[in-house]
Each structure stands twice: as C-alpha cells, then as structure tokens.
MMTF fields as JSON, N, C-alpha, C and O atoms, coordinates in Angstrom:
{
  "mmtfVersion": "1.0.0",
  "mmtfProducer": "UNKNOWN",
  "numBonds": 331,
  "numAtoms": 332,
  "numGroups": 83,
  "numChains": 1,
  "numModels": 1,
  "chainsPerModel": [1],
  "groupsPerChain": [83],
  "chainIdList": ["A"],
  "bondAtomList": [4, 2, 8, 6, 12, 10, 16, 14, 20, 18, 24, 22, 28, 26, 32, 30, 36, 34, 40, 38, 44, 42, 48, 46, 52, 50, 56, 54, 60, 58, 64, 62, 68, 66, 72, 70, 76, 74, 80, 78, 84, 82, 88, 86, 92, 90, 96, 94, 100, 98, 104, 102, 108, 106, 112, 110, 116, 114, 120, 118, 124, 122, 128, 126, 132, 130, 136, 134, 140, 138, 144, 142, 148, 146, 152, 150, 156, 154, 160, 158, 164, 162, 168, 166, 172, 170, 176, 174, 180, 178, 184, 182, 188, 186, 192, 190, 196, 194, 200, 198, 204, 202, 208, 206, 212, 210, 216, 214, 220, 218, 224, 222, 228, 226, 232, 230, 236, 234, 240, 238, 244, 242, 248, 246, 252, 250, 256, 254, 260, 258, 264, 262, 268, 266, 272, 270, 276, 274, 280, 278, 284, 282, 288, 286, 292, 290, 296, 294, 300, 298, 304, 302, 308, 306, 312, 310, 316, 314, 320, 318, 324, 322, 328, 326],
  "bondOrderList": [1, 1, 1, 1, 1, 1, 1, 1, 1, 1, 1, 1, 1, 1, 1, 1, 1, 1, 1, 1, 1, 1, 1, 1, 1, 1, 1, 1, 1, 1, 1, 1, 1, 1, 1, 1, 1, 1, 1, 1, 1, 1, 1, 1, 1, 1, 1, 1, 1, 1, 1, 1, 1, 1, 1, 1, 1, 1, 1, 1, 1, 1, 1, 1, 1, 1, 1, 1, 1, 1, 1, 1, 1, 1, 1, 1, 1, 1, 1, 1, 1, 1],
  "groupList": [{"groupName": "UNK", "atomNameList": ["N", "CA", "C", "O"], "elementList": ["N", "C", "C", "O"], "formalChargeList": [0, 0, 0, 0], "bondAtomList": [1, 0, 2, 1, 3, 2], "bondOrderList": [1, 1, 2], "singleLetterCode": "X", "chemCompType": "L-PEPTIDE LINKING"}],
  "groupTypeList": [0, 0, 0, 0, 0, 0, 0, 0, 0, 0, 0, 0, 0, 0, 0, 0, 0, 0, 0, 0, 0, 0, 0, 0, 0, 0, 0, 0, 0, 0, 0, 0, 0, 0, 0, 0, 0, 0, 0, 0, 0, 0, 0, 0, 0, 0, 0, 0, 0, 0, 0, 0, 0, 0, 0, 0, 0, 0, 0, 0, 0, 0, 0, 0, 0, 0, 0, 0, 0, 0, 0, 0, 0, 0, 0, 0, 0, 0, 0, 0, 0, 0, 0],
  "groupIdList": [1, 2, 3, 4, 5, 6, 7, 8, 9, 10, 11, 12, 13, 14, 15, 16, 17, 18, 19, 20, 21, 22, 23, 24, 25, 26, 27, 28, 29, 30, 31, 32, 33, 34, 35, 36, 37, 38, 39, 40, 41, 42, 43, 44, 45, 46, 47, 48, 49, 50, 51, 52, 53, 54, 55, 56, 57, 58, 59, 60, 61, 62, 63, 64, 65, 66, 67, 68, 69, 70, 71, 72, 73, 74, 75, 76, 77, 78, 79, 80, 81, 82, 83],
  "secStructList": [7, 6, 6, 1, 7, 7, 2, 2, 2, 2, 2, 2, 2, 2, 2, 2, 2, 2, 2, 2, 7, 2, 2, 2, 2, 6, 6, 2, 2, 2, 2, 2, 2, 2, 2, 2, 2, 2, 2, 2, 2, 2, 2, 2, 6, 6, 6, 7, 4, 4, 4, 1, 1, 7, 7, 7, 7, 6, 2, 2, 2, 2, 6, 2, 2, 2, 2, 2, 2, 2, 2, 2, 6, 6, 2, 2, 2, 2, 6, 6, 6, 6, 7],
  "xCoordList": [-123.543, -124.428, -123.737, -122.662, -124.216, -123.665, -123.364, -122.483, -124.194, -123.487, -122.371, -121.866, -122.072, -121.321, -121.775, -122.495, -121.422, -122.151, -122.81, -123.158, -123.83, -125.487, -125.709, -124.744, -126.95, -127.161, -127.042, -127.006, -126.982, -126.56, -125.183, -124.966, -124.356, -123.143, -122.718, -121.657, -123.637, -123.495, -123.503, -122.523, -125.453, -125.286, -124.79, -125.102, -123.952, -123.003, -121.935, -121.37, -121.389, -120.291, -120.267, -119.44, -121.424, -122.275, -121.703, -120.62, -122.427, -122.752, -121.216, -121.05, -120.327, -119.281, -118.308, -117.491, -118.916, -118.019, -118.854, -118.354, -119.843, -120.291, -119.521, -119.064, -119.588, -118.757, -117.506, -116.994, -116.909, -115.224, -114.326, -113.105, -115.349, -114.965, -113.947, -113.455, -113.857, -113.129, -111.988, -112.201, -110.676, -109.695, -109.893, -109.647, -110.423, -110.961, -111.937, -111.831, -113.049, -113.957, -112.924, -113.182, -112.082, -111.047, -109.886, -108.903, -109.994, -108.961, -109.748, -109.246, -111.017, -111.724, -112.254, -112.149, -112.853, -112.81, -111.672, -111.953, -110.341, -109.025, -109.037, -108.988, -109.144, -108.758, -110.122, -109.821, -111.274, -112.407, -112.122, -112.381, -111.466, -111.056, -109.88, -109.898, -109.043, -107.487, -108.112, -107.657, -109.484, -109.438, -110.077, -109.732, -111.044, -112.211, -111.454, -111.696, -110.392, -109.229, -108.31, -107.904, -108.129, -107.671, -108.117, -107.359, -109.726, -110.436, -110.536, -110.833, -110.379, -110.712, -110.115, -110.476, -108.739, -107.583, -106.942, -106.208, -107.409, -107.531, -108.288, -107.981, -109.634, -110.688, -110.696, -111.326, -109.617, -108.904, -108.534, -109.042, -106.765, -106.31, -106.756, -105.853, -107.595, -108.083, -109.125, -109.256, -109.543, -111.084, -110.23, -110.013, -109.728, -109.532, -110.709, -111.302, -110.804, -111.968, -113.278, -114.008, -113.466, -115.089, -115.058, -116.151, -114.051, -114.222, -114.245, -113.869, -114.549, -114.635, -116.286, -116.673, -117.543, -118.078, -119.162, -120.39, -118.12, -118.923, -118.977, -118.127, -119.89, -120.376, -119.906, -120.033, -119.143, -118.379, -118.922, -118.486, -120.22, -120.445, -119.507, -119.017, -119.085, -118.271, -118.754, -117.913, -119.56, -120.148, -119.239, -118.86, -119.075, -118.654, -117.162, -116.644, -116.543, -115.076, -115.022, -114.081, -116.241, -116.278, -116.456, -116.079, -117.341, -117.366, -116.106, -115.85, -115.503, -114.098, -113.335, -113.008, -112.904, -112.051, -112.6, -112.083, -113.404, -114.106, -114.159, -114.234, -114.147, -113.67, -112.488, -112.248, -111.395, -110.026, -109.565, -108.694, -110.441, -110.198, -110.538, -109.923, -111.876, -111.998, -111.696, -112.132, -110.681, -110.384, -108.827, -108.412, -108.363, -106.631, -106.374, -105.213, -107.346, -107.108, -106.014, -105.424, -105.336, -104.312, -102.532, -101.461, -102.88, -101.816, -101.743, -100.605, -102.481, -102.21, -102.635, -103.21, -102.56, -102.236, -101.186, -100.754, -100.225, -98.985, -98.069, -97.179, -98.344, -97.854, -97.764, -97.028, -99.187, -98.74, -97.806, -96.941, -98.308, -97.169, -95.825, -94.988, -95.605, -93.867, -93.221, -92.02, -93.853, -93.56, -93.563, -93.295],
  "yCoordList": [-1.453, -0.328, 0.918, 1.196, 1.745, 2.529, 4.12, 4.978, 3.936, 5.12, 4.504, 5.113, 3.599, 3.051, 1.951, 1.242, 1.57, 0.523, 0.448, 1.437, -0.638, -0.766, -1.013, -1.259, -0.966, -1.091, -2.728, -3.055, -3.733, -5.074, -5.34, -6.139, -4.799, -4.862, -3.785, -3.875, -2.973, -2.207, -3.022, -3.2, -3.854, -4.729, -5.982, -6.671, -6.532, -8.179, -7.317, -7.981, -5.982, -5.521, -5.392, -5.668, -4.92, -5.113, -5.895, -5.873, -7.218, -8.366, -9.164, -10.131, -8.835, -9.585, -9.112, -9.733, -7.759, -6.787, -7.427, -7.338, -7.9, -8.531, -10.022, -10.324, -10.666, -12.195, -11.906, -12.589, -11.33, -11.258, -10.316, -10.314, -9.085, -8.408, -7.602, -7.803, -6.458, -4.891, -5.225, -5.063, -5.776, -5.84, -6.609, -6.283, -8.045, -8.586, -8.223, -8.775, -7.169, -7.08, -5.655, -5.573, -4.778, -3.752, -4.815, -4.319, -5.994, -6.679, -7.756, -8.464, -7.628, -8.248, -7.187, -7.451, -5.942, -4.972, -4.35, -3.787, -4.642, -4.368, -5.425, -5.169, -7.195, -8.192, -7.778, -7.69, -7.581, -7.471, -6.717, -7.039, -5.473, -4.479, -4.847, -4.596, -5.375, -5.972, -6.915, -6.971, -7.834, -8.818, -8.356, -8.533, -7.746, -6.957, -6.19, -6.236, -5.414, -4.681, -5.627, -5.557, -6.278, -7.152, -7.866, -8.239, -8.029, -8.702, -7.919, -8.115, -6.307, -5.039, -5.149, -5.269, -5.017, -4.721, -5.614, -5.17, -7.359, -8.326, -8.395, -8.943, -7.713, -7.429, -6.461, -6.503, -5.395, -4.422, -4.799, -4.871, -5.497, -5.814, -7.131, -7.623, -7.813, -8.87, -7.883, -8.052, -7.144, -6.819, -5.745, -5.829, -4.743, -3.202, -2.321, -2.473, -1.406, -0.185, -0.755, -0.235, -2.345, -2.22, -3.208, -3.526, -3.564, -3.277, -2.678, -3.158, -1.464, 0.109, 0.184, 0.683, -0.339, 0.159, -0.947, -0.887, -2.086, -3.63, -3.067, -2.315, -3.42, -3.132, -4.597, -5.593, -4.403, -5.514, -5.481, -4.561, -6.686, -7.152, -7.068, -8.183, -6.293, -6.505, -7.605, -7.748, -8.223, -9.002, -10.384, -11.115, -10.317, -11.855, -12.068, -13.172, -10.926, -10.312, -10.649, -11.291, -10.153, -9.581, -10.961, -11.258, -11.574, -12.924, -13.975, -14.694, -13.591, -14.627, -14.047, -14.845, -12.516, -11.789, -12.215, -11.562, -13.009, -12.901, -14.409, -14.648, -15.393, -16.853, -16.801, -17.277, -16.355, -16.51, -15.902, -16.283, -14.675, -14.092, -15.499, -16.061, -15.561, -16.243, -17.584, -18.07, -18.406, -19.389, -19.136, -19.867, -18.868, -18.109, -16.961, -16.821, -15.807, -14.39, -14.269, -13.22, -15.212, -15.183, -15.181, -14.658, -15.882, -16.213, -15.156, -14.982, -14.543, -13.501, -12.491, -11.846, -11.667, -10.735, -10.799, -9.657, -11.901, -12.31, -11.805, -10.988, -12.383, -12.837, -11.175, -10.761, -10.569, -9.051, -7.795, -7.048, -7.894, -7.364, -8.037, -7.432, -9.166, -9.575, -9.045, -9.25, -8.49, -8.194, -6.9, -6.375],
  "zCoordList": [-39.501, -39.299, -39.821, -39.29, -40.827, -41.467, -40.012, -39.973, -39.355, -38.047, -37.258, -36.315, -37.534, -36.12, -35.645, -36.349, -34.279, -33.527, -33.269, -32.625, -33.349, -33.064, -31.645, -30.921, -31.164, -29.82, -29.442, -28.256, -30.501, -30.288, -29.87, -28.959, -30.4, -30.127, -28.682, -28.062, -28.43, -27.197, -26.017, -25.294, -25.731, -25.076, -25.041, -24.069, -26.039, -25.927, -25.296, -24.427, -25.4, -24.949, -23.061, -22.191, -23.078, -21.264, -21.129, -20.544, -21.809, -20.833, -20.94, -20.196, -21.679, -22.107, -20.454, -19.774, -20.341, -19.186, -17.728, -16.607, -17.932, -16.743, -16.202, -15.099, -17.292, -17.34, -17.235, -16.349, -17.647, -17.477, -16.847, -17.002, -15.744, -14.974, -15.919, -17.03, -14.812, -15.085, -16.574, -17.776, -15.784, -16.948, -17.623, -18.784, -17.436, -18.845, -19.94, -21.034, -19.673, -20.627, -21.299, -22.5, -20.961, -21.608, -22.241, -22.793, -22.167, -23.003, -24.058, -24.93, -23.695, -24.965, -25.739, -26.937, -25.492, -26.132, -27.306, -28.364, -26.763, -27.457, -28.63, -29.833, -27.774, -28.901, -29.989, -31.18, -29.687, -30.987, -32.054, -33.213, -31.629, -32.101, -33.13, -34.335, -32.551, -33.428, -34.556, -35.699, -33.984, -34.872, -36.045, -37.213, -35.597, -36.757, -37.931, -39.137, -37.196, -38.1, -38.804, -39.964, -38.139, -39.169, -40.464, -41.359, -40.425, -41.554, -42.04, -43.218, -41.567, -42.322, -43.73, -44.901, -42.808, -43.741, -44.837, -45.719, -44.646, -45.363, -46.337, -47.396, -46.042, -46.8, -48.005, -49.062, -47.418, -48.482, -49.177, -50.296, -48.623, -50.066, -50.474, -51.151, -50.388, -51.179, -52.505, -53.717, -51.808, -52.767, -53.418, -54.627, -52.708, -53.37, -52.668, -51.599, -53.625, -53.309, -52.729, -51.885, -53.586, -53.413, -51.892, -51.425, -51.326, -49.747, -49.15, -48.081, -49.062, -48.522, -48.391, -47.334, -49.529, -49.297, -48.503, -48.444, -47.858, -46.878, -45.564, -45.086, -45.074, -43.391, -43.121, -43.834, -41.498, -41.274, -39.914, -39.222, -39.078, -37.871, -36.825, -36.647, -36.12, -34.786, -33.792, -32.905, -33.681, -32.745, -32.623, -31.707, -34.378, -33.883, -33.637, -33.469, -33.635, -33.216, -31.9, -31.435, -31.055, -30.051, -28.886, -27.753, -30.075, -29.378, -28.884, -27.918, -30.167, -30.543, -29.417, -28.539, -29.239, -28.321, -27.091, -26.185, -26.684, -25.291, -25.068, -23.863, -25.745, -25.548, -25.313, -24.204, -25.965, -25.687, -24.5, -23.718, -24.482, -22.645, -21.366, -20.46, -22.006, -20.867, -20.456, -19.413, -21.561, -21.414, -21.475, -20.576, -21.713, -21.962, -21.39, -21.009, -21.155, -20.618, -20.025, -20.283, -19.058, -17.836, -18.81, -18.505, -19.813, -20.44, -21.439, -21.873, -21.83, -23.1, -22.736, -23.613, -20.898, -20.857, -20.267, -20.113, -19.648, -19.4, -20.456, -20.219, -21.795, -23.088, -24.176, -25.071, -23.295, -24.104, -23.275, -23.732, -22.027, -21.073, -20.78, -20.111, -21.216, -21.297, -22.751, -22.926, -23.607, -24.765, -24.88, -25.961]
}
C-alpha cells in the first residue's frame, strides 16, 4: 500500500494480539518487522534501484512472526534476552 499499512494488516495485527496476549503479540509485531526488513534489504541488493519502487505485503511476515511465537515464543524470547 503506497501510504503505509492497510487496514488488513491493522486487523490480522488485532487479532494476532488477541491469540497471543500482551507480550507475545509486541514480539510478533517486532519478528514481522525484522523479517519483512529483511526481504527488504535482500530485495535491494538482489534487484538494485528498481526494488525501491516494489510494495512489499507485511501480512505474510506477520503471519510467519506469529507461528513461531506461538509455537516457540517461550524459547526465543529466552534466546533473545540471554543474548
């Protein structure tokens, strides 16, 4: 979405914060964020410039960050606060 985040990705973000309570939906919020940036920045230097001008879905970031919470969450906020 060329403004920002769409109202789709607003409410999966809700409902992601409903299923995985307070500190888990602020630690799937973080992992979506890391992962999305990451394809960002992959996306850069693979393409160059003309990845600058791709709109990149957060949803399915958001999704991925929110399986691993909720099946691992315990261990990889262990795993980022021992580090």
């Amino acid at each position: 979405y060329p403004a920002g985040m769409g109202y789709g990705d607003v409410r999966l973000a809700a409902f992601v914060g409903l299923i995985a309570g307070f500190p888990g939906a602020i630690w799937t919020l973080f992992g979506g964020i890391v992962l999305g940036g990451a394809t960002a920045v992959a996306l850069v230097v693979r393409h160059g410039k003309r990845a600058l001008k791709r709109y990149i879905a957060f949803a399915p970031f958001l999704v991925i960050a929110a399986l691993v919470m909720l099946l691992f969450g315990d261990a990889v906020v262990s795993w980022y606060l021992a580090s």
